[in-house]
C-alpha positions as CSV (number, residue, x, y, z in Angstrom):
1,X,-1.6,-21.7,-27.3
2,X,1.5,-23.4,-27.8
3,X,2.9,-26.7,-25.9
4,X,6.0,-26.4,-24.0
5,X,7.8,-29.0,-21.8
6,X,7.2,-29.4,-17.9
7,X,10.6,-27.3,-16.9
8,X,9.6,-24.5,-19.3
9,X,5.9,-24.4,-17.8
10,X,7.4,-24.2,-14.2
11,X,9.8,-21.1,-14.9
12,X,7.1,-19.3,-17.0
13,X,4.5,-20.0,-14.8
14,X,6.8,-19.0,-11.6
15,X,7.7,-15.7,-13.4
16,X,4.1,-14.9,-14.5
17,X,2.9,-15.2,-11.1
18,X,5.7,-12.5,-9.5
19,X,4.6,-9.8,-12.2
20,X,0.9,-11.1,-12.3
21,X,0.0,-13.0,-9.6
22,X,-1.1,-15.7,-11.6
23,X,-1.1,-19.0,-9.6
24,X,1.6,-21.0,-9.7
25,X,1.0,-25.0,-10.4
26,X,2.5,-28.2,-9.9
27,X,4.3,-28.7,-14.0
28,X,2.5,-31.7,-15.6
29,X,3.9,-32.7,-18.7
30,X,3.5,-31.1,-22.1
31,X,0.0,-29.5,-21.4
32,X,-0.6,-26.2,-23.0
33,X,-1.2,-23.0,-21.2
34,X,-1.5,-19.1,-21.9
35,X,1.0,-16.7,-20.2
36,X,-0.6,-12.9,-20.2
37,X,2.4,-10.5,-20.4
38,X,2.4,-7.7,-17.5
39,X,1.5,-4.1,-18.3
40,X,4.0,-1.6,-18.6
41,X,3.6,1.8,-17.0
42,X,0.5,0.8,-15.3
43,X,-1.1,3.4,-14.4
44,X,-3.5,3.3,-10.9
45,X,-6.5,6.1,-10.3
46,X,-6.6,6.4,-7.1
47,X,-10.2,6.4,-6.0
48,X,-11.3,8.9,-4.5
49,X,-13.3,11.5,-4.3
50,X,-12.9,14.0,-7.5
51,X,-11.6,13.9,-11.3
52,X,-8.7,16.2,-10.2
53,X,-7.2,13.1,-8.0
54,X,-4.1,12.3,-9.5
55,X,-2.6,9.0,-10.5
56,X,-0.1,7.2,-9.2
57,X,2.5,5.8,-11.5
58,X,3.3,1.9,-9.8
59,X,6.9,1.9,-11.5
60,X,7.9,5.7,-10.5
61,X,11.1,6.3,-10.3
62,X,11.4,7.7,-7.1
63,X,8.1,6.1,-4.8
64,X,9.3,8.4,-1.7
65,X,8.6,11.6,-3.5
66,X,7.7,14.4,-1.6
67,X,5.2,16.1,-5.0
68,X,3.1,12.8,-5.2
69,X,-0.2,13.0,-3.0
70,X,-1.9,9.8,-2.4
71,X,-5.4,9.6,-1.5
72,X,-6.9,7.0,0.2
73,X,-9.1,5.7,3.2
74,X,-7.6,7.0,7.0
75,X,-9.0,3.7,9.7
76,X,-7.9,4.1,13.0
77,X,-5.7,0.6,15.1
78,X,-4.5,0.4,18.5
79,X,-1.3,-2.2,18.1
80,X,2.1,-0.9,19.8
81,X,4.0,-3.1,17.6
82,X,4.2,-3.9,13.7
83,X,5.8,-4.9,10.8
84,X,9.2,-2.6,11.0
85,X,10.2,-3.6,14.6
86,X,9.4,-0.2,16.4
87,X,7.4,-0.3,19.7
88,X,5.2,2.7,19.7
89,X,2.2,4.5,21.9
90,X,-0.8,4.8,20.1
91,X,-2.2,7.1,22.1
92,X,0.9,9.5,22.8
93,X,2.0,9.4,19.2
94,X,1.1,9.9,15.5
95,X,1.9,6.8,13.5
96,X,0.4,5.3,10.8
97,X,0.3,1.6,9.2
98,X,0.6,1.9,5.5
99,X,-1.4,-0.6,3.2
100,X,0.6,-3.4,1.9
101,X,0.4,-2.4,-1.6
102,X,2.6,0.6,-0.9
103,X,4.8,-1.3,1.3
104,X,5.4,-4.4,-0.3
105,X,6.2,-7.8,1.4
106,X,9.7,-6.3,3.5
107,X,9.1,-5.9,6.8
108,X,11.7,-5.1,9.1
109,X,14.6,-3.3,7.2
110,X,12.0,-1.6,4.9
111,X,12.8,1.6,3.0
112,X,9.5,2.9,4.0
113,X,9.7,2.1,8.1
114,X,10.1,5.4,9.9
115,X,9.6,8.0,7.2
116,X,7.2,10.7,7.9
117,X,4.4,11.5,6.4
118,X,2.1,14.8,6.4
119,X,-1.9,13.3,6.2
120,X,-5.3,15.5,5.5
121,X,-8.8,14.9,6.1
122,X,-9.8,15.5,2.6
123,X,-13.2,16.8,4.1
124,X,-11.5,19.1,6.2
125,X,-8.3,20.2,5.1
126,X,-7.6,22.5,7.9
127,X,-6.9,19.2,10.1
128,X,-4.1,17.3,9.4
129,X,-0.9,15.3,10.9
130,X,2.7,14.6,10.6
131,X,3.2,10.6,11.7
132,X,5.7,8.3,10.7
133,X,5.2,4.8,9.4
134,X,5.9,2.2,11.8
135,X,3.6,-1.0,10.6
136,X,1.9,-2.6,7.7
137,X,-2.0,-2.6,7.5
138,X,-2.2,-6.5,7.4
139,X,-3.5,-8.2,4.5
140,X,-5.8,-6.0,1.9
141,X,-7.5,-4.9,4.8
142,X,-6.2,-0.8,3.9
143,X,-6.3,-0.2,0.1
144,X,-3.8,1.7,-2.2
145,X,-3.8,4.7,-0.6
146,X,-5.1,4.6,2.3
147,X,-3.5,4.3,6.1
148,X,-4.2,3.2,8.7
149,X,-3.8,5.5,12.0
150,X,-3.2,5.6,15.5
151,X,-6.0,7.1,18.2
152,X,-3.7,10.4,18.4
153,X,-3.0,10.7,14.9
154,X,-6.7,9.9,13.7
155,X,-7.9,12.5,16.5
156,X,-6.1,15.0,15.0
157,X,-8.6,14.6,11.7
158,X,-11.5,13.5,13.0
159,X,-13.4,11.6,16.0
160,X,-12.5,8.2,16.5
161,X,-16.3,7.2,16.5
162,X,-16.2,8.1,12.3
163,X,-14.0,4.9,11.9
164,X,-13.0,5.6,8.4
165,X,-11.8,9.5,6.9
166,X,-11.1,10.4,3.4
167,X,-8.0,11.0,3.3
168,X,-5.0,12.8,1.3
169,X,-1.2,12.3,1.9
170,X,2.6,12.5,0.8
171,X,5.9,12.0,1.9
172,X,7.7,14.5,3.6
């Protein structure tokens, strides 16, 4: 622990909190605090069902690549407008929401808005689904790795009375 003045508490707290969501607090003066320094090459198991699942490196390179399958959770929503500005049909078309871990905090204009993705039921790989992205599961409501689906994409896996599929997907 070491004390450090009110502007220098602000700037390290404000940084601590974007690379570890730490809180950030109002600066009092000359209190002492403890900063924890942020991982490097985290690396995330994605869990799921299996030890052959592979992990998913957060600071890869390339996050749109086409040889990284994600596995996840598959839910099922019935919106016809999201988080990258595209009006859709739910029931005439296979989109998906991805989970806001994967997306970030950009919404319209996002990188990741209107790529295509290919999506298997892990229980039954024979049934699976090319959709594109067009929202953001809201919240931590999907996590990292899952998706969540429209009626005619998640039809294409499974019965919408399931709810939830274990799923497997990647870029393509």
């Amino acid at each position: 622990m070491v004390k450090i003045s009110t502007f220098a508490l602000f700037a390290a707290t404000a940084v601590a909190s974007l690379v570890v969501a730490a809180p950030v607090v109002a600066p009092a003066d000359n209190i002492t605090v403890a900063i924890p320094s942020a991982p490097v090459n985290e690396t995330v198991p994605v869990d799921l069902v299996g030890e052959e699942d592979p992990l998913v490196t957060l600071n890869s390179n390339d996050p749109f690549s086409t040889s990284i399958t994600h596995r996840g959770k598959a839910t099922w929503f019935t919106h016809s407008y999201g988080a990258c500005n595209y009006r859709w049909n739910g029931s005439k078309e296979p989109v998906v929401a991805l989970n806001s871990h994967q997306m970030g905090i950009e919404s319209w204009g996002n990188p990741v808005c209107n790529r295509r993705v290919r999506v298997v039921n892990v229980d039954h790989p024979e049934r699976s689904v090319v959709a594109r992205i067009v929202d953001k599961c809201p919240g931590d409501e999907c996590a990292w790795g899952s998706l969540d689906l429209s009626p005619y994409a998640f039809k294409k896996l499974g019965h919408l009375d399931t709810g939830i599929l274990n799923i497997s997907w990647n870029y393509i």
